[in-house]
KEKOL-711045 format. One line per 4 residues: number of its first residue (from 1); their letters; for each residue x, y, z of C-alpha. Coordinates in nm, 4 decimals, padded with zeros to 6 digits, always signed. Example, Ala and Ser with C-alpha at 12.3 -4.5 7.8 and 13.67 -1.06 7.14 Angstrom:
BEGIN
1	AS	+01.2300,-00.4500,+00.7800 ~ +01.3670,-00.1060,+00.7140
This chain:
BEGIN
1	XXXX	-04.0628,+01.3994,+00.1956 ~ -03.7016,+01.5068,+00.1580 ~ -03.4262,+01.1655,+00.0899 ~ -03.1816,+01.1777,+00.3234
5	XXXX	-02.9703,+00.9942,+00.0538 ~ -02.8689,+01.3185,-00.1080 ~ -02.6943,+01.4506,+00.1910 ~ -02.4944,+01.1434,+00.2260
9	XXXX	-02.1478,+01.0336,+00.0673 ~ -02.2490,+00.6634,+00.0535 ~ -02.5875,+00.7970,-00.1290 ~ -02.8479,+00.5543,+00.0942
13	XXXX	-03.1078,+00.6647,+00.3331 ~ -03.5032,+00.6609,+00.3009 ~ -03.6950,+01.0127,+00.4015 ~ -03.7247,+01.2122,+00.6748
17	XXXX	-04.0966,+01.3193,+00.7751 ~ -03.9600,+01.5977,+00.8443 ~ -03.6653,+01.8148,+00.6825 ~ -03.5305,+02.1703,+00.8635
21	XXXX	-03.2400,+02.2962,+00.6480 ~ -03.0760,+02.5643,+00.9552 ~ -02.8164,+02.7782,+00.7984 ~ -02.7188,+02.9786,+01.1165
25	XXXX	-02.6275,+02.9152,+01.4546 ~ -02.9899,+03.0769,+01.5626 ~ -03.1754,+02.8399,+01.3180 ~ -03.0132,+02.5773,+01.4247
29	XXXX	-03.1144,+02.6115,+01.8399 ~ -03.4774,+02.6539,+01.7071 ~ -03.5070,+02.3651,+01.4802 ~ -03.3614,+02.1660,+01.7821
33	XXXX	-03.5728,+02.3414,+02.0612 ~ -03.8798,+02.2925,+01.8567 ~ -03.8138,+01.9423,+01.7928 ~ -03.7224,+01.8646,+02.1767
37	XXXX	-04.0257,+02.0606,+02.2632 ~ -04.2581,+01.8345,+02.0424 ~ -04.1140,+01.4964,+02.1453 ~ -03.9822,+01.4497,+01.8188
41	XXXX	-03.6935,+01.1813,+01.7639 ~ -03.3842,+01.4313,+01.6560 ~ -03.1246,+01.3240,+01.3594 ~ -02.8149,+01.5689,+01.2198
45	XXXX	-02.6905,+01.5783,+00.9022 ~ -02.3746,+01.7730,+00.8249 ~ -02.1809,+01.6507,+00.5086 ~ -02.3524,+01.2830,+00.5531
49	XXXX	-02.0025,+01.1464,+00.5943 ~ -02.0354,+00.9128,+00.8559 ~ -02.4344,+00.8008,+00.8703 ~ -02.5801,+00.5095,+00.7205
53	XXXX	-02.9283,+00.5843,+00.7249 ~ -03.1579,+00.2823,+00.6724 ~ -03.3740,+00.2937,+00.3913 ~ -03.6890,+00.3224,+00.5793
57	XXXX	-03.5697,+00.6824,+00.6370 ~ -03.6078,+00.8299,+00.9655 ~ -03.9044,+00.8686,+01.1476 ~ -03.8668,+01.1938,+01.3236
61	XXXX	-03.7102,+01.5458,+01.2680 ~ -03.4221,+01.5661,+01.0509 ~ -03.1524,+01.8950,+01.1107 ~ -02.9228,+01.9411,+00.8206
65	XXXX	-02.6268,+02.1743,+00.9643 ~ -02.5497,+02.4054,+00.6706 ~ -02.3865,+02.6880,+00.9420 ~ -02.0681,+02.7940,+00.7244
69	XXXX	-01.8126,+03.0688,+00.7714 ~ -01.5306,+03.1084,+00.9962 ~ -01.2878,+03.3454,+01.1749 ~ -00.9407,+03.3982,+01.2462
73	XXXX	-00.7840,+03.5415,+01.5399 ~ -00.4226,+03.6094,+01.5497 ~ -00.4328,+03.9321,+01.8054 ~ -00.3477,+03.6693,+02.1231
77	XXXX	-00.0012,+03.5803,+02.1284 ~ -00.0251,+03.4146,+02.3946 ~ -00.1716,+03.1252,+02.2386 ~ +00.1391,+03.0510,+02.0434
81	XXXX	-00.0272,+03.1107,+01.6959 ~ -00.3848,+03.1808,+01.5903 ~ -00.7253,+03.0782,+01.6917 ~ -00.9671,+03.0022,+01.4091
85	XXXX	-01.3627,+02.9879,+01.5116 ~ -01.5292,+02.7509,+01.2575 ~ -01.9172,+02.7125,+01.2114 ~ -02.0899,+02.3482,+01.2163
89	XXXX	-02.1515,+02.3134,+00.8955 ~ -01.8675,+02.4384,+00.7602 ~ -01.7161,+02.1930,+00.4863 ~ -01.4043,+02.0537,+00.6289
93	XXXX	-01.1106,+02.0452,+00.3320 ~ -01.2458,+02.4084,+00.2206 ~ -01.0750,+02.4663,+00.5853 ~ -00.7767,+02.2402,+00.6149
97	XXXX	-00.6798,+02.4058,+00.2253 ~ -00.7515,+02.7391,+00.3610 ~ -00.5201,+02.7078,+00.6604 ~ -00.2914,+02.5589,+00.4773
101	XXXX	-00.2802,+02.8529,+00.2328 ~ -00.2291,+03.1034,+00.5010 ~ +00.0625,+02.9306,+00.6587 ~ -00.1314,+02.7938,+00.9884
105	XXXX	+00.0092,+02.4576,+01.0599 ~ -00.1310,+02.1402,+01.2299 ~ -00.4462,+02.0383,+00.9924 ~ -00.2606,+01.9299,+00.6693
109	XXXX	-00.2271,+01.5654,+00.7001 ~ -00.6381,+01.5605,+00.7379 ~ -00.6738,+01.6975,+00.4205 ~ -00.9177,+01.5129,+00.2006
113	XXXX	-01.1495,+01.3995,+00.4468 ~ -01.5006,+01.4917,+00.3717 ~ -01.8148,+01.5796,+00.5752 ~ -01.8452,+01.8888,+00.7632
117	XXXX	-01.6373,+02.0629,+01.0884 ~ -01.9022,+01.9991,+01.2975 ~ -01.8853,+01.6311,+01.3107 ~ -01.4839,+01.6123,+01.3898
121	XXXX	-01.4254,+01.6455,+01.6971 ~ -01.7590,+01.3891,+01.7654 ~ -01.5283,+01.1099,+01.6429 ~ -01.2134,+01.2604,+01.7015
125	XXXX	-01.1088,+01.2206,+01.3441 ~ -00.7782,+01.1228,+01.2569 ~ -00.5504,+01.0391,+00.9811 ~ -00.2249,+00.9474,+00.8903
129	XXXX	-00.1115,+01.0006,+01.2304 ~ -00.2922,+01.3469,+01.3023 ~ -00.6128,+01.3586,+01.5386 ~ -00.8401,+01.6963,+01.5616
133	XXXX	-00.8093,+01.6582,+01.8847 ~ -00.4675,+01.7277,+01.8906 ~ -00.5912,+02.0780,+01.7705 ~ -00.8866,+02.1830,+01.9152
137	XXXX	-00.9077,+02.4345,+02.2033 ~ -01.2713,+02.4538,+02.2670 ~ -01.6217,+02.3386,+02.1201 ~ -01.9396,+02.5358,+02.1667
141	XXXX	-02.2314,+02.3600,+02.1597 ~ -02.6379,+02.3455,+02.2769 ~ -02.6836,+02.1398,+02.5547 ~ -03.0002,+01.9999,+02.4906
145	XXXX	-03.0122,+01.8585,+02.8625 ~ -02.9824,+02.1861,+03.0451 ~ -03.1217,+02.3795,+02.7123 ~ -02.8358,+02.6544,+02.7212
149	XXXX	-02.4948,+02.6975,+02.5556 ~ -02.2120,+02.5681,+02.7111 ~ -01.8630,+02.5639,+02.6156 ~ -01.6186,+02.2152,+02.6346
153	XXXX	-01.2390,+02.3138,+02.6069 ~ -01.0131,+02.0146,+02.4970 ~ -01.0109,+01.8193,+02.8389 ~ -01.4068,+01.8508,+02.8976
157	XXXX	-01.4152,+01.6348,+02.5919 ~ -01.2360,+01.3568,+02.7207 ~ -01.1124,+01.2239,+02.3952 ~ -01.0228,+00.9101,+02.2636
161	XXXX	-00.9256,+00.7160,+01.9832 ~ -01.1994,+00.7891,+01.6826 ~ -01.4315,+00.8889,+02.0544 ~ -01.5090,+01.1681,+02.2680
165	XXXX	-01.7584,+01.2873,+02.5026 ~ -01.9585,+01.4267,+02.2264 ~ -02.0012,+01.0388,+02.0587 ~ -02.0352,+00.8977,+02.3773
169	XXXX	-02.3593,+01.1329,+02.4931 ~ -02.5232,+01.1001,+02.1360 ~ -02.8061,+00.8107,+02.0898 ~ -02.9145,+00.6430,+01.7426
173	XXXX	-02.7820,+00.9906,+01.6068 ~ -02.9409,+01.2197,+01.8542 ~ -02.6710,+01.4215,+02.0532 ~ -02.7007,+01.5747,+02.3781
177	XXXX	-02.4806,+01.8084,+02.3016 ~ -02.5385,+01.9890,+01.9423 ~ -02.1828,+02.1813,+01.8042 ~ -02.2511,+02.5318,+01.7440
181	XXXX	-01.8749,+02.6386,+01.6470 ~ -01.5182,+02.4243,+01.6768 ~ -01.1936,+02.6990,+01.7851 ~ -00.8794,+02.5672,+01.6512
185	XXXX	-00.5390,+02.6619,+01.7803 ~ -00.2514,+02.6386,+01.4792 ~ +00.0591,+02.6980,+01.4953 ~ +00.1989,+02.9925,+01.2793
189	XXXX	+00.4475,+02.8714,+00.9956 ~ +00.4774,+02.6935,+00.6573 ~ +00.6168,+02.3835,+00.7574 ~ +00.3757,+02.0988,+00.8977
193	XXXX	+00.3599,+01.9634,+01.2415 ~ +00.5892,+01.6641,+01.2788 ~ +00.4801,+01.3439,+01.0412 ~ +00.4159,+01.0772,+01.2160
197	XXXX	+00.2391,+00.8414,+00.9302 ~ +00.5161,+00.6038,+00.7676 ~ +00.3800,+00.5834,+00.4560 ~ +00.3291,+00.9347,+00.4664
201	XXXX	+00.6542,+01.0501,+00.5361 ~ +00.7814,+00.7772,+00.2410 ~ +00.5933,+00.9161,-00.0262 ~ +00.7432,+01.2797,+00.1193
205	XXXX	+01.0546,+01.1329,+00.1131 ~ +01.1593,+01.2222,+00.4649 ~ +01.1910,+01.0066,+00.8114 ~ +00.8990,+00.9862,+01.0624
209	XXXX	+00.8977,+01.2506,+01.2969 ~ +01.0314,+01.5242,+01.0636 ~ +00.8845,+01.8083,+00.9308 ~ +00.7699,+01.8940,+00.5335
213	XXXX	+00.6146,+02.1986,+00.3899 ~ +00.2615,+02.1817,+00.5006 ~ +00.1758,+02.2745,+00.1201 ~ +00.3890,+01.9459,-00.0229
217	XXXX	+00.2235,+01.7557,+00.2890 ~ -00.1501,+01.8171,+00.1755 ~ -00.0691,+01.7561,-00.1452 ~ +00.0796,+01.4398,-00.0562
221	XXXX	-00.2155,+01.3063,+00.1654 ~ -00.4777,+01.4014,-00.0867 ~ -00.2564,+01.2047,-00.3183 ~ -00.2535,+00.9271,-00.0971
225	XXXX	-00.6485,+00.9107,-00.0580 ~ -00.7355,+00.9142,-00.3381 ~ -00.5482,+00.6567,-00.4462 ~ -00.7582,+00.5156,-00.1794
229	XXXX	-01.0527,+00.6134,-00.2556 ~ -01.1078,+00.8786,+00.0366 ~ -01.1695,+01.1811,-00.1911 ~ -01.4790,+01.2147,-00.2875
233	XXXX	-01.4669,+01.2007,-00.6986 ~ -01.9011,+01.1893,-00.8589 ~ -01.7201,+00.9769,-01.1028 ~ -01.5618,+00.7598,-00.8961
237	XXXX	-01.7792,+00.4883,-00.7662 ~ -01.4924,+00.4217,-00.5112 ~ -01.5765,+00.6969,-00.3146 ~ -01.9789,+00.6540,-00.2821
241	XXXX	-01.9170,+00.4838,+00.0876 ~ -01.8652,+00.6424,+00.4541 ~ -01.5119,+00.6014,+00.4217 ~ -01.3832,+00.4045,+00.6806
245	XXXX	-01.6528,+00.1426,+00.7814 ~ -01.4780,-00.0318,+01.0426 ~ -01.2560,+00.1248,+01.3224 ~ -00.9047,-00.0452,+01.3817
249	XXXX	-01.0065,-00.2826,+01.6934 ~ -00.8343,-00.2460,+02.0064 ~ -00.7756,-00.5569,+02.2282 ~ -00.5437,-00.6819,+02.4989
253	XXXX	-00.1825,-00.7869,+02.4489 ~ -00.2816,-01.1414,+02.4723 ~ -00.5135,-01.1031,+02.1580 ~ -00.2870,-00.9732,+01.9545
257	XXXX	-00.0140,-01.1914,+02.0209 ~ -00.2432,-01.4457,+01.8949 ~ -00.2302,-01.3435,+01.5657 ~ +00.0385,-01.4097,+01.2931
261	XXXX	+00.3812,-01.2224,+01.3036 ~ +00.2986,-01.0359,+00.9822 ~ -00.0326,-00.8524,+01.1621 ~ +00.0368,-00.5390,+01.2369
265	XXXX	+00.0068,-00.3679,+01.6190 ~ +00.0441,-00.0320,+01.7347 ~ +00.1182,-00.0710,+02.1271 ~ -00.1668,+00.2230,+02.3290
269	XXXX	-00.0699,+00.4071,+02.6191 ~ -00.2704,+00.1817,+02.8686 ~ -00.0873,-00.1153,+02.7456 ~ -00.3879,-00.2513,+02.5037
273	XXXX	-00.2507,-00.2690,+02.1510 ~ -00.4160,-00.1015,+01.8105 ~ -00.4585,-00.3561,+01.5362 ~ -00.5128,-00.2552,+01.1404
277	XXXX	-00.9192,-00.3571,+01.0427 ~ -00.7599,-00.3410,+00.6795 ~ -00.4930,-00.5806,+00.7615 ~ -00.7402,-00.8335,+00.9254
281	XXXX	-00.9841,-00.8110,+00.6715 ~ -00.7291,-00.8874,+00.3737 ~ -00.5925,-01.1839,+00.5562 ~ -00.9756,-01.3224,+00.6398
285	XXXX	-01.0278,-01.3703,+00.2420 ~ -01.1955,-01.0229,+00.1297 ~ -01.0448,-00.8774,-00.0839 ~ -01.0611,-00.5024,-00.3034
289	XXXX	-01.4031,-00.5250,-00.5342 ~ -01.5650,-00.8098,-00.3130 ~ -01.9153,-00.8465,-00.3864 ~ -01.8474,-00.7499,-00.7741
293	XXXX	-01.9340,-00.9073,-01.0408 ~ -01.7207,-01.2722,-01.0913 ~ -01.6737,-01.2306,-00.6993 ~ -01.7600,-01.4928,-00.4005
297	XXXX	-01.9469,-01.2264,-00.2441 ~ -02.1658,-01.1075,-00.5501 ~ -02.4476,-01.2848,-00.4519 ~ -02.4381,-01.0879,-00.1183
301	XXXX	-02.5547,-00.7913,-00.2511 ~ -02.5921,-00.8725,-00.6274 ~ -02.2734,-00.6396,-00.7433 ~ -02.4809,-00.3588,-00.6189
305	XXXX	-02.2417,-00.3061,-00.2805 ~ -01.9358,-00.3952,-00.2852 ~ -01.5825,-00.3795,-00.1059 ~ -01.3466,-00.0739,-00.2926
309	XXXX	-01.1666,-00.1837,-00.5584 ~ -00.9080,+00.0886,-00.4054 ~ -00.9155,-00.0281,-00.0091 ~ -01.0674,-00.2893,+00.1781
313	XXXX	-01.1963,-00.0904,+00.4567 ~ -01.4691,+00.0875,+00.2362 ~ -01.8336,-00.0501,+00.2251 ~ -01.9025,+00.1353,-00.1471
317	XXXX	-02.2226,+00.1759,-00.3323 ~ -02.1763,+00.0810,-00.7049 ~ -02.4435,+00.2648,-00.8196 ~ -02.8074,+00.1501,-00.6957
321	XXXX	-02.7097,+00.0081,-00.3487 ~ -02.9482,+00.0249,-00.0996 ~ -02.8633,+00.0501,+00.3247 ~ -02.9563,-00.3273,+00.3145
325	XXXX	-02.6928,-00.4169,+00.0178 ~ -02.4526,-00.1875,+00.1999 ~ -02.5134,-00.3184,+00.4952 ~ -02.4777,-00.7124,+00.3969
329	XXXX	-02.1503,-00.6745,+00.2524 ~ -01.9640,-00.4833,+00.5986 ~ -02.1968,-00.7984,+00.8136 ~ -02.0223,-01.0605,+00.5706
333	XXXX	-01.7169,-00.8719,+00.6497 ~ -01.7685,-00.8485,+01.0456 ~ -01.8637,-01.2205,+01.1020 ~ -01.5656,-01.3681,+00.8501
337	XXXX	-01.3284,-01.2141,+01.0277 ~ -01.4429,-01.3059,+01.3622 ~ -01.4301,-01.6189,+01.2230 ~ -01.0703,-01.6524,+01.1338
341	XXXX	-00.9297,-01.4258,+01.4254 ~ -01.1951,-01.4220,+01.6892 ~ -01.1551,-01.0457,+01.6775 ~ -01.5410,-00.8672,+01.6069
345	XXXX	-01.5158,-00.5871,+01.3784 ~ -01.6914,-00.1928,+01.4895 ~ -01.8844,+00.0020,+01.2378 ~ -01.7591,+00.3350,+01.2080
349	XXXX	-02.0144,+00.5421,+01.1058 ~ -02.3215,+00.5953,+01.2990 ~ -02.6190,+00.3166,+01.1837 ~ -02.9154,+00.5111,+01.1973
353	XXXX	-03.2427,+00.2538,+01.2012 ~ -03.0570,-00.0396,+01.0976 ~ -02.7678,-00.2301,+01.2402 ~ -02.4984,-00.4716,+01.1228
357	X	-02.6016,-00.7647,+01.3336
């Protein structure tokens, strides 16, 4: 039986019984039909950025997206740039660094992000104060429910912070809606789309809400991850983890002004406020590398797992970390800083046979 850990960045996950790689859009229907058809529980794997698979494996049919390949059309002026069709499984920065090179401008500052296209608009991914969403004109996708192909433009999928309709219609990993392709619209142009990051615009060395050469802005955010640990690097143990594991919570205006003048809040349009998960986790006594080695948290997990050594959001396997280890470290996390600030922590990534408790 195949290990699903291979196709994943925090390198965890038991075996599938059963493996289907589907390299085109046509494989991939089948391998999804057939698997409906036979009652078989249904799990996708793109680039294996944002699953935690327990190490039991999964017990059902396992779809690895490996669609790649896209297309641009710049005939329409009348979209106000060009419209690039991207396949599922196409790897994400081999994108963002191609439209970059070619002078299309609004996917720069989410350079550096791994995993494949497929799987962004699903959690609306976002970074230094760019969302796909802000982006993406339409998603076509298998409806598994209706078994046909239906288009979703930008408002069918209702998206949210790190959510859309896609997330919110998938179950334990199994989507009703499978992405065939994801049509960007960029603007035409070398400079970026206004930055709206702080610390992104510092290390550019202009004011928020300015513009920089899209070119100087990529290579600033890949700068800035990895510093993080958010570009994948084999020799980096930093960067075996799912990135992010917890989102930054959202609560009520009361909640946050609870906490201590120094927390940071980012005020939402519906009048809840956006707090920082990396802030809260700092400030509830877990610190970068807990769960090494001389650490309060090495018995957790036996050094095994551990917090980055680069950024305390990332869960990170040291080297022989199972989904258990992983998954001890981000509960010891989640409960400490409920503890201290009654706020409870959200995985991420999508737990697959396993939970954090």
């Amino acid at each position: 039986m195949t290990a699903l850990a291979q196709f994943t960045t925090s390198a965890v996950g038991g075996p599938a019984r059963k493996f289907v790689e589907a390299r085109t859009e046509a494989e991939i229907i089948e391998a999804v039909r057939s698997a409906d058809e036979a009652g078989e529980p249904l799990l996708l794997v793109g680039g294996g950025s944002n699953l935690l698979v327990a190490d039991s494996g999964f017990d059902g049919t396992v779809v690895h997206i490996a669609s790649t390949g896209f297309t641009v059309n710049d005939d329409d002026a009348t979209c106000g740039g060009v419209m690039v069709t991207v396949q599922a499984g196409q790897p994400w920065d081999e994108l963002v660094e191609y439209t970059v090179r070619h002078a299309y401008s609004g996917l720069e500052a989410l350079s550096g992000i791994p995993g494949s296209t497929g799987a962004v608009p699903v959690q609306n991914v976002g970074a230094y104060g760019a969302e796909v969403s802000q982006t993406i004109a339409l998603v076509r996708t298998y409806d598994r429910q209706t078994r046909s192909i239906r288009s979703l433009a930008n408002f069918d999928l209702k998206f949210g912070y790190r959510d859309s309709l896609l997330k919110r219609t998938t179950d334990g990993g199994s989507p009703r809606y499978v992405v065939l392709t994801v049509q960007f619209q960029l603007a035409l142009g070398r400079m970026s789309a206004p930055v709206r990051y702080a610390e992104l615009a510092r290390e550019l060395g202009i004011e928020v809400g300015q513009r920089a050469y899209a070119t100087d802005v990529r290579r600033a955010v890949l700068k800035l991850r990895a510093g993080k640990g958010m570009v994948l690097d084999p020799a980096d143990r930093d960067t075996y983890s799912t990135g992010s594991f917890f989102t930054n919570p959202i609560v009520d205006a009361a909640t946050a002004d609870s906490l201590p003048d120094g927390a940071p809040r980012y005020p939402m349009p519906d009048g809840s406020v956006k707090l920082s998960a990396a802030w809260l986790i700092d400030h509830a006594g877990f610190g970068k590398g807990f769960g090494l080695a001389g650490d309060a948290g090495f018995d957790t997990a036996g050094g095994r797992a551990a917090l980055s050594t680069k950024h305390t959001l990332a869960v990170t396997n040291r080297g022989n970390a199972s989904a258990e280890d992983l998954l001890a470290i981000a509960g010891l996390v989640a409960d400490g800083v409920e503890r201290r600030f009654g706020i409870r922590l959200h995985p991420e990534p999508l737990l697959i046979g396993c939970s954090l408790g």
